[in-house]
C-alpha positions in Angstrom: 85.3 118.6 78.8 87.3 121.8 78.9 90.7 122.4 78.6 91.5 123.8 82.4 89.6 120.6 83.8 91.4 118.1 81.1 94.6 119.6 82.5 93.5 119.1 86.2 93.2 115.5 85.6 96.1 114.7 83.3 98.6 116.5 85.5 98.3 114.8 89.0 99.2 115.3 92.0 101.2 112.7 94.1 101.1 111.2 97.7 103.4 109.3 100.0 101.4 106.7 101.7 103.0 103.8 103.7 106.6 104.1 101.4 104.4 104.3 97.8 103.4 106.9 95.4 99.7 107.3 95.4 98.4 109.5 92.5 94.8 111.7 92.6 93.9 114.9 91.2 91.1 117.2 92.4 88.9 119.6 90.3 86.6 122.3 92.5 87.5 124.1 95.7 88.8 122.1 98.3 87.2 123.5 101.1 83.8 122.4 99.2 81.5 119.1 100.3 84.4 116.4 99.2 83.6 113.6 96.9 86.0 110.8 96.6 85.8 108.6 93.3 86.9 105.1 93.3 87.6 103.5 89.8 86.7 99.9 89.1 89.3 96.9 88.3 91.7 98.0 85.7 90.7 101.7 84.9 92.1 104.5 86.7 91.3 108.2 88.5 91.1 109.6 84.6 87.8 106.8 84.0 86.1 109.5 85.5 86.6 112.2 83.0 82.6 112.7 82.2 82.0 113.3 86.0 84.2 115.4 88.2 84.1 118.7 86.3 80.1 118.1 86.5 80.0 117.9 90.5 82.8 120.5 90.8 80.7 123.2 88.9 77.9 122.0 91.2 80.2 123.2 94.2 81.5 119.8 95.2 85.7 118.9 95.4 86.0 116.4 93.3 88.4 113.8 94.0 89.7 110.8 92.1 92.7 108.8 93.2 94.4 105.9 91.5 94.0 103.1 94.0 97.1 101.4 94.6 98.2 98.7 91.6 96.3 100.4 89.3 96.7 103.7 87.1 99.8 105.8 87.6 99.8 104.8 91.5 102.6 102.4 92.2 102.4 98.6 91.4 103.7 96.6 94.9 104.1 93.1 94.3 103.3 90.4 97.5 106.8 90.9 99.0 106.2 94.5 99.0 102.8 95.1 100.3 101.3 91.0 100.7 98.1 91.1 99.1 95.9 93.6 97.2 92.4 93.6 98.3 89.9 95.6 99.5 90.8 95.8 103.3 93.9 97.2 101.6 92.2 99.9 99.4 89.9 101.6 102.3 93.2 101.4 104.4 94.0 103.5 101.6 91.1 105.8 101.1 90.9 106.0 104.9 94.5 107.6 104.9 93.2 109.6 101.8 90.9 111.2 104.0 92.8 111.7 107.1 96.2 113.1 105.1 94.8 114.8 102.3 90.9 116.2 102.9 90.6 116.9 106.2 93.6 119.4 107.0 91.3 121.4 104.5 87.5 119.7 105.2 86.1 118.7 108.0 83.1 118.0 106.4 81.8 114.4 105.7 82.9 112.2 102.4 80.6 111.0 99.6 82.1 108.3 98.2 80.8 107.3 94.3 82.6 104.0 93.2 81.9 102.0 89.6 82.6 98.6 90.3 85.9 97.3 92.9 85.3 101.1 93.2 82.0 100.3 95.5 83.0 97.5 97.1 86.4 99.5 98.2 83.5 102.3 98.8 81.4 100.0 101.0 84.4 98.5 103.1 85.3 102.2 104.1 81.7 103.3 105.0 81.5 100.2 107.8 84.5 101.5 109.5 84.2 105.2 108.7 80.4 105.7 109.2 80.4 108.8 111.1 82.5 110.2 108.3 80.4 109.3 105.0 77.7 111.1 103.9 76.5 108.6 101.7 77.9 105.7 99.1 77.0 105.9 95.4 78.2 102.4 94.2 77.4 101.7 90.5 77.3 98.7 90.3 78.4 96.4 93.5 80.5 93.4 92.4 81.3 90.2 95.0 78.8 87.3 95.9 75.6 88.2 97.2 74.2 85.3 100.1 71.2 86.0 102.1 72.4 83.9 104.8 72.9 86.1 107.5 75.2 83.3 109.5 78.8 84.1 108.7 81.7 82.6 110.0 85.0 84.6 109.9 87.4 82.3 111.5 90.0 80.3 109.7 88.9 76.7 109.3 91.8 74.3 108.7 90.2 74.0 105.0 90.0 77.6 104.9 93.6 77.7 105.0 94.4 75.0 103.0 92.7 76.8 100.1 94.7 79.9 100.9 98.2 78.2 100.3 96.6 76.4 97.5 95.5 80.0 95.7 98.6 81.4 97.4 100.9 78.8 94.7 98.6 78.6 92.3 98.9 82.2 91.4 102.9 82.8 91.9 103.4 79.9 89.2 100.9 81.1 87.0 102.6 83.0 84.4 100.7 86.2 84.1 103.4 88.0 82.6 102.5 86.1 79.6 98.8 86.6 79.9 98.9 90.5 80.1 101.7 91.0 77.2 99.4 89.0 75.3 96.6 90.7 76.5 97.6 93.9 75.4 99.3 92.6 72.0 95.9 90.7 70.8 93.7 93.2 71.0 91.7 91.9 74.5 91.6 95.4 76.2 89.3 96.5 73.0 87.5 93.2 73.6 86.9 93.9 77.1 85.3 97.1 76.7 82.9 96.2 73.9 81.8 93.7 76.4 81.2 96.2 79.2 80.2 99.4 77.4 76.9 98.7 75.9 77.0 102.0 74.7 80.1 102.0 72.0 79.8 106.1 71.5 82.7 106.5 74.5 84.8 103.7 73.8 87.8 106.2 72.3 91.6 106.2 71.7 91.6 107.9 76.0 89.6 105.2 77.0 92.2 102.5 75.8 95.0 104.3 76.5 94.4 105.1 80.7 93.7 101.3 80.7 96.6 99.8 78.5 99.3 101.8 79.7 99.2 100.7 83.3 99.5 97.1 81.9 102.5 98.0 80.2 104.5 98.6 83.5 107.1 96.7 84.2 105.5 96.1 88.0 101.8 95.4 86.3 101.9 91.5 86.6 103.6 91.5 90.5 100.8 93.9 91.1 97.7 91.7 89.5 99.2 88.5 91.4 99.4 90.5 94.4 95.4 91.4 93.6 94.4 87.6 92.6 95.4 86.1 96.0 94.4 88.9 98.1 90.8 88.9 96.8 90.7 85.2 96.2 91.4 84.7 99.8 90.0 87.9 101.7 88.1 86.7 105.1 84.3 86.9 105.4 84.4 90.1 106.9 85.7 91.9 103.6 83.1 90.8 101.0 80.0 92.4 100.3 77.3 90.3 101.6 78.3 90.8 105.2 79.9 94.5 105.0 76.2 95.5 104.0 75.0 93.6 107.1 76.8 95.3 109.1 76.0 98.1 107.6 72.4 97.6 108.0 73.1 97.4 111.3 72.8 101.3 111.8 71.1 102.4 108.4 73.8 105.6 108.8 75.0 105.8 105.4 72.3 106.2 102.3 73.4 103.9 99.7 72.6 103.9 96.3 73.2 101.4 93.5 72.7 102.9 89.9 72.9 99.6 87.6 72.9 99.0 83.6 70.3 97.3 82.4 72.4 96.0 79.7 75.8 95.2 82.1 77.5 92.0 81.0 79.8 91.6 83.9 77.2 92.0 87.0 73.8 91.3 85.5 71.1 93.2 87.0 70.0 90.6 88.7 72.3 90.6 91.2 71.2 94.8 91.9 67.5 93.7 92.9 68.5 91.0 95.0 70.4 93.0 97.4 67.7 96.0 97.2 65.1 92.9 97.9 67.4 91.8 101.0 68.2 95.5 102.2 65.0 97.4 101.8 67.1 100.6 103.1 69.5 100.3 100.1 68.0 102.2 96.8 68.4 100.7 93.4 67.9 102.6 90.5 67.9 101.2 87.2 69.2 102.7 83.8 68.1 101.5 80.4 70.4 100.7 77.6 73.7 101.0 80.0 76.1 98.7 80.5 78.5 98.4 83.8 80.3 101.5 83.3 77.1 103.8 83.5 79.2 106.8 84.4 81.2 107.3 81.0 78.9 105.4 78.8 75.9 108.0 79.6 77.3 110.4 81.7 74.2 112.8 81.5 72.1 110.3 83.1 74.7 109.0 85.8 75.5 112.4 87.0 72.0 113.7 87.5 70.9 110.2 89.6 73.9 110.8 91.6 73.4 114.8 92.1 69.4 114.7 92.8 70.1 111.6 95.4 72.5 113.7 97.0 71.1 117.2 96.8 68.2 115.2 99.0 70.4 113.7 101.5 69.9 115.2 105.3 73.5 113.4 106.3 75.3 116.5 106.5 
C-alpha cells in the first residue's frame, strides 16, 4: 500500500446523514465507474485496505463508508435511531448514493460487500435495481430456506418474540461482555477463527476493530444491532431479498466464498447458487470468510475479471 493511498483512508471524510456523522473515504477519481464497499460486522471502511487502491488504479472511485454503529461513524443507541439492521444500512447507502455520488456520477453503483457487508449490499440492489451494476457479496450471511412461501405480516407470536428479544437484550449487560471482550484477548480469538490465512492478521487489523469497541456509545450501538437483526421482518433477510431479486435477474451477483470460512461454511454458498441458477459462486481454496484481506491478489482479480465482463453499464 503506498503512502498517498494509506493517507486517503486514514484521514476521512465526514457526512451528515439523518442528525449523525457518517465517515467514508474515497481513493480514484470521482467522476470514475463508483464502487461502494460495505464492511462486514465489526470491521470498518479501513478492512478494506488490500482493495480500493487496486480498483482505483484500474479507473474505478473507490468508496468505503463506515456503516453506522460501526468504525469511526457514530454509535446511536435504540432511543436514538430504534434498531440497527439492515433496512437501516441500505437506508444508509441509498442516501450514500443520492448525497454523495451522484452530484458527481451518474453512472450506476457496484457494490462489493464481505459479510453484513452483502447482505446490506443485497437489501439495496432490490430497491435500487436500476441503479446497481452488479453485487459482489463475499460471502452472504442470514438463513437460507428454499421455501418460496413467505409470510411478512406480524403474527400475534411474531410479536410476542419481538418484546421478548426487545427485554432480553436491554437487560443483558453487554457493557460487561465487550470490556471483557477487549480486555481477554477475544478480538485476537475472533480473527484466528475467521482468517484462515494468519499472514494479515497484524497490529492495523486489531486496532480498526478494537477501537470502535472502546467507545463509550459501542454497547448502546450493538444492543441497538441485536434487536434490530433479531427481529427484522421477512422481507429484510436474505432468502426472500434474492427472490425478489430473481424476480428480474437485473443485477449480476457474485458470491466469492472461502473454502476454509468458519463462520458461513461453504455449504451454505452452493445452496443458494443450487436454488438461484443466475447467481455465480466462485470458490477460493485455503481462504477463510474474509477472502479480501486474507488473499487479496486472488479477491481482487475474481472481482475485476467479473466486472470488466459485465454489459450492465
Amino acid at each position: 500500500m503506498n503512502n498517498n493511498f494509506k493517507k486517503n483512508i486514514n484521514i476521512p471524510n465526514y457526512w451528515n446523514w439523518n442528525g449523525f456523522k457518517i465517515c467514508w473515504s474515497v481513493t480514484g477519481e470521482e467522476n470514475e465507474i463508483p464502487i461502494i464497499f460495505l464492511h462486514g460486522f465489526g470491521a470498518s471502511r479501513k478492512h478494506w485496505r488490500n482493495n480500493l487502491e487496486y480498483f482505483a488504479k484500474k479507473n474505478f472511485a473507490s468508496y468505503s463508508l463506515d456503516l453506522i454503529g460501526f468504525g469511526d461513524s457514530d454509535q446511536p443507541g435504540i432511543r436514538q435511531i430504534g434498531k440497527l439492521n439492515n433496512e437501516i444500512w441500505c437506508d444508509q447507502v441509498k442516501d450514500f448514493i443520492t448525497q454523495v455520488i451522484r452530484p458527481k456520477n451518474s453512472g450506476k453503483v457496484i457494490l462489493i460487500g464481505n459479510s453484513l457487508g452483502s447482505l446490506v449490499a443485497l437489501t439495496c440492489a432490490v430497491s435500487l435495481e436500476d441503479q446497481i451494476a452488479t453485487v459482489i457479496a463475499s460471502p452472504l450471511p442470514d438463513q437460507i430456506q428454499e421455501n418460496k412461501k413467505s409470510t411478512t405480516k406480524k403474527s400475534s407470536f411474531k410479536k410476542f418474540q419481538d418484546r421478548f428479544i426487545t427485554i432480553f437484550f436491554l437487560f443483558f449487560p453487554l457493557e460487561i461482555i465487550l470490556f471483557l471482550i477487549t480486555k481477554l484477548g477475544f478480538i485476537k480469538l475472533g480473527l484466528n477463527s475467521a482468517y484462515f490465512k494468519k499472514d494479515n492478521i497484524d497490529r492495523e487489523l486489531i486496532d480498526l476493530v478494537t477501537k470502535p469497541v472502546l467507545r463509550r456509545t459501542s454497547a448502546r450501538a450493538l444492543r441497538a444491532m441485536c434487536i434490530g437483526m433479531s427481529s427484522r421482518d421477512e422481507k429484510f433477510k436474505a432468502s426472500y431479498l434474492l427472490r425478489k431479486l430473481s424476480a428480474s435477474k437485473k443485477v449480476p451477483f457474485l458470491l466469492i466464498w472461502g473454502e476454509k470460512d468458519n463462520f458461513i461454511p461453504l455449504f451454505v454458498g452452493k445452496k443458494i447458487a443450487n436454488f438461484h441458477r443466475w447467481v455465480k459462486l466462485k470458490k477460493v481454496s485455503n481462504s477463510g470468510h474474509c477472502i479480501h484481506d486474507e488473499d487479496p491478489s486472488v479477491f481482487n482479480r475474481i472481482s475485476y475479471e467479473w466486472i470488466r465482463d459485465l454489459k450492465t453499464f
